[in-house]
Steps between C-alpha positions, in 0.01 A plus 500: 500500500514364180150366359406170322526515174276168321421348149190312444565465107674126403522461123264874461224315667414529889604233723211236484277544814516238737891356396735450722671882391141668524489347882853636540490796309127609727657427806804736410247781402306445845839565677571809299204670588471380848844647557553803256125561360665527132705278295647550096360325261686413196226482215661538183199379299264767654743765316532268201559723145572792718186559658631675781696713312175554278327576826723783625546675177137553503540622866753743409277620218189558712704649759628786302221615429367829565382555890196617405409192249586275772312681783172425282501172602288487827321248654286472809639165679792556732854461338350520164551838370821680341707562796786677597707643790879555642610322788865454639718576184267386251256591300213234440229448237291228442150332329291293652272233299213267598528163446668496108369147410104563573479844460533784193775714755748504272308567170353781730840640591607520153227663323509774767912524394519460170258665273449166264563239826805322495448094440829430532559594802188337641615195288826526704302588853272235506745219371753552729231549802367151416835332445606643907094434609552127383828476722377609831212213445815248483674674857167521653455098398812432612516670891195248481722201451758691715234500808383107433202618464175327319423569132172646588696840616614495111152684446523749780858633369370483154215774640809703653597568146192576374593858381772607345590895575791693300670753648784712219721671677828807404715601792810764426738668722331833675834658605306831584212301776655592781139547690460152514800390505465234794158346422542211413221284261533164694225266499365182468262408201157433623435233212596120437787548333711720306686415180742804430742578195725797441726628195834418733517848670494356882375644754280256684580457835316219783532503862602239678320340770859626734382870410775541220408631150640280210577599134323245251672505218295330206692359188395548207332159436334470820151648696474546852216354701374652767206377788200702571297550872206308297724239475730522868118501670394154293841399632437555827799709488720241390577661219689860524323781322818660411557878590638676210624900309617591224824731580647703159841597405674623188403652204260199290129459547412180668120345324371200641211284454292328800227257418273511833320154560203533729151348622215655388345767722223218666742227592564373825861438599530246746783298663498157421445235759844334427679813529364535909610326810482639869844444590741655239225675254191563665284694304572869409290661265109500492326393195451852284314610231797640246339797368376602868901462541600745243238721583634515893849555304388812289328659768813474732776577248466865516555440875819317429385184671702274264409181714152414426525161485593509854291810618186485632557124630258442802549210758618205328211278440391212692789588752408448900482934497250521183250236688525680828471864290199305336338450789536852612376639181216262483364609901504871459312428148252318731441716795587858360462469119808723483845515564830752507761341229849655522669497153776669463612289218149686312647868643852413375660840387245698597208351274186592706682876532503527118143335417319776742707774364380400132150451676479839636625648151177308390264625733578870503427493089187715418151355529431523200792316348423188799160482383638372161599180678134299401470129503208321419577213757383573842714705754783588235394810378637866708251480794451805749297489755414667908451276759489594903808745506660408217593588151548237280651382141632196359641371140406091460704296264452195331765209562791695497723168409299412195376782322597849416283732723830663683656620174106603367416709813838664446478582161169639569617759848807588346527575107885362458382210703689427809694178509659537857134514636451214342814295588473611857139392487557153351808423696343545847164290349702256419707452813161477727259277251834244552484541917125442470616149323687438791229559745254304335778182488515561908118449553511189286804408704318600866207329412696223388351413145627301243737639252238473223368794669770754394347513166183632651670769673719599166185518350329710735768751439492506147430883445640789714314737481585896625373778668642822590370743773488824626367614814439875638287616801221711394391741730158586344383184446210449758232320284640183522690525841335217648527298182752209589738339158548128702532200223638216421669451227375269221835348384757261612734658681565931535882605581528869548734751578494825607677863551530486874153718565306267695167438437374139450251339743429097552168384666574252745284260576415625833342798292746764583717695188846476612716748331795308297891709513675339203884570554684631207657224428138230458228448331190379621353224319094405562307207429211510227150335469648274233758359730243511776267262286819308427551390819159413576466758745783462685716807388372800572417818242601783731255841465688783496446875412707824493473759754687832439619764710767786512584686159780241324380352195501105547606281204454110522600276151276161541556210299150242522661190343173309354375193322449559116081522463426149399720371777252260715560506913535239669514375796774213551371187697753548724344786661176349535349268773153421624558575900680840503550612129200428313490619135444853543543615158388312117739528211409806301638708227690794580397717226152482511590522947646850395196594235287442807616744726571722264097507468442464851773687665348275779858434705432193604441382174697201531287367750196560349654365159655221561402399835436139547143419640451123374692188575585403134779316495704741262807257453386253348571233742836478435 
């Protein structure tokens, strides 16, 4: 396989956009990356007056430096930090950047190296970074044209490229790794796309889509291109996020340079309309939030799940099996308020294993280090408490997504900190607020709302909150053996797991607590008031409790996926209608919902809160 190799320079000025050679040229670059997911790119006014030599002299420089000068430079976001590490039979360092062109990384970077900073080599960063940024504007633009689609897109590829990451990187020969001799580095970048150049020591290699690994070998006046996941999913997987490793040989140190375009954290990548048809493209990835994306990515990586675009797909939307699933999900919501999910996508490489092994670790600290864990919001703080025949404690946890309670609670049990606790604890959070997305689309879809309606659901699972719980059986307690712990819960939607100790209880409606045996491989996910109110009534809030017996500790990790406070509830019109479904419940604020129980602790709070008991007509007329 021998890759496209393009020019978009005429006369040391890009072809103009919309000409007959800019429609040829995009549709050329379209092809490339549908077919290889990389192309060269001859851009001999990006290394005009020797930048790129400039570039990787400076790279050499701040390379050799001392191990312990460049180990200073440490930084909290994933991929950031001075890294290094032997695989196969090389030996790999690197730097990682935030976005060059809006932020002071680089300044940062040097004044930690150099004693007196180093302007020319930021000078040399930064210039060269915008010169490759401005270039992936002009591919993006053009698989655009390439596509046929409508200008208006312009603006969503533009916000693809909104940040522009830098990654420096030194790779040498490690003829004494023989431990990992046959791991290989091969991945996919996670980004938009990739704009790579090297001092001409090869060793990039791409696999084709037949399974074969190809040597890419770069001339010296050219860049290679490569296409990210961000940018295969807003594809619709027409274009091929390119697999790709770096393999070393001989005796010269390889540097290369990799400008990283991206969306910002809060974008939405979606697949255009044009880019969809039932028949030979129907659609295959689910609009995503990119920094929930990355997120999923980081907590999976240690687990080498490499695919994460891919993992963790559900039911393809709007297919003939997601209605009839919705339908399902949206009936046992009704008449049970609770249902078994089976996820072993979530469990994937023993996940659920590894978060109640770090849970237990957290438990069996001393008391008095636990008790350190105080929050002023309500139900956050180390709680402790007897009830019936059972011992119990539990750690709550602001939105785990959002903030930085994981890392703070660790920091605070354990004095180094304890950042697999906290990767463990974010990666499972993460995996079950998105399947609580997905239930929330399938009761829209059962009920058979409007798509408008999605955005109330994303919005009522805006924070995901955590708890984590330890039961025990206590013996001595007597005093409150006839005291039962049935609720409901006060949120959206609860998904919990647990370590295979039973113990939950449901209260049917017929009155009766039915004991609930969660296999090892489910969760159990319950409906909450706010959904409840939602729906007008028509979902119901399951009350459950915990009933413990034998001498096993029991474990459960709960995520309550919530509105954010000032969220109001609502209750669609299409839920409401004057014969069977009158307006049960009036639109209310959530946070001042929650400041009322937490003052009443009355359990049917959202009754007596935001019960309806007038005939106001609440929409408007509309």
């Amino acid at each position: 396989m021998t890759i496209s190799c393009f020019d978009f320079w005429k006369g040391g000025m890009i072809v103009e956009e919309g000409s007959e050679e800019w429609k040829e040229m995009s549709m050329k670059v379209k092809e490339a990356c549908e077919s290889d997911g990389c192309f060269l790119l001859r851009c001999d006014d990006i290394n005009s007056n020797g930048a790129r030599e400039e570039l990787l002299k400076n790279m050499k420089a701040l390379f050799h430096l001392p191990q312990e000068t460049k180990q200073q430079y440490i930084s909290p976001k994933p991929f950031r930090s001075f890294s290094l590490y032997n695989y196969m039979d090389t030996h790999y360092e690197s730097f990682g950047l935030d976005d060059v062109l809006l932020s002071t990384s680089v300044g940062t970077l040097a004044n930690l190296i150099w004693p007196h900073g180093n302007p020319h080599f930021c000078e040399t960063v930064k210039g060269m970074s915008l010169k490759m940024s401005e270039v992936s504007l002009v591919i993006l633009k053009m698989i655009v044209e390439g596509y046929g689609l409508s200008q208006h897109h312009i603006t969503h590829v533009e916000n693809m490229k909104s940040s522009s990451d830098v990654r420096l990187n030194m790779y040498n020969t490690d003829k004494s790794n023989t431990e990992n001799k046959y791991k290989s580095n091969a991945h996919t970048d996670k980004n938009t796309l990739t704009i790579l150049c090297e001092n001409e020591v090869q060793g990039l290699q791409v696999l084709s889509k037949t399974g074969t690994w190809i040597d890419i070998v770069i001339p010296e006046n050219c860049f290679v291109v490569i296409v990210g996941d961000a940018l295969k999913a807003w594809s619709n997987g027409r274009l091929h996020a390119a697999t790709h490793r770096v393999i070393m040989s001989g005796e010269k140190e390889r540097y290369t340079f990799g400008v990283f375009v991206a969306p910002k954290g809060e974008m939405k990548i979606e697949v255009p309309g044009g880019l969809v048809d039932d028949k030979d493209h129907p659609l295959r990835y689910r609009p995503f939030n990119y920094r929930e994306f990355l997120n999923f990515f980081a907590s999976t990586r240690s687990r080498n799940m490499e695919n994460a675009l891919e993992g963790g797909m559900t039911l393809e939307e709007g297919s003939e099996e997601w209605k009839e699933m919705s339908m399902k999900v949206k009936e046992a919501c009704e008449s049970d308020g609770c249902f078994l999910l089976r996820c072993d996508e979530i469990n994937s490489k023993g996940a659920r294993e590894e978060l109640f092994k770090n849970m237990k670790a957290l438990f069996h600290l001393s008391q008095e280090t636990k008790q350190q864990h105080i929050i002023p919001k309500p139900f956050n703080s180390f709680n402790v408490h007897k009830f019936m025949n059972t011992h119990y404690e539990s750690f709550g946890l602001d939105d785990v997504l959002l903030s930085t309670s994981v890392d703070t609670l660790a920091r605070l049990m354990w004095p180094q900190g304890n950042p697999h606790f906290c990767e463990t604890l974010k990666g499972m959070s993460l995996k079950m607020s998105e399947v609580s997305l997905v239930i929330l689309k399938m009761i829209v879809e059962g009920y058979g709302l409007s798509q408008h309606h999605i955005s109330d659901v994303e919005n009522m699972k805006s924070c995901s909150h955590v708890r984590l719980n330890m039961y025990n059986t206590d013996k001595n307690n007597i005093a409150d053996n006839d005291t039962s712990n049935g609720h409901t819960d006060k949120n959206t939607l609860t998904i919990l797991c647990e370590n295979e100790v039973q113990g939950l209880q449901v209260l049917a409606k017929t009155g009766t607590w039915v004991d609930i045996v969660i296999p090892q491989n489910c969760f159990v996910v319950i409906v909450g008031d706010t959904l409840k109110a939602w729906s007008n009534g028509r979902l119901h809030a399951a009350t459950h409790r915990v009933i413990m017996s034998g001498e096993k500790e029991r474990y459960t990790f709960g995520v309550f996926v919530a509105p954010k406070e000032e969220m109001k509830i609502e209750v669609p019109r299409g839920l409401v209608d004057d014969k069977v479904h009158p307006l049960r419940y009036r639109p209310f604020n959530f946070g001042e919902f929650i400041s009322r129980f937490v003052s009443t602790r009355n359990d049917n709070a959202v009754d007596v809160f935001a019960g309806n008991d007038n005939t106001v007509d609440v929409f408007g007329g509309l």
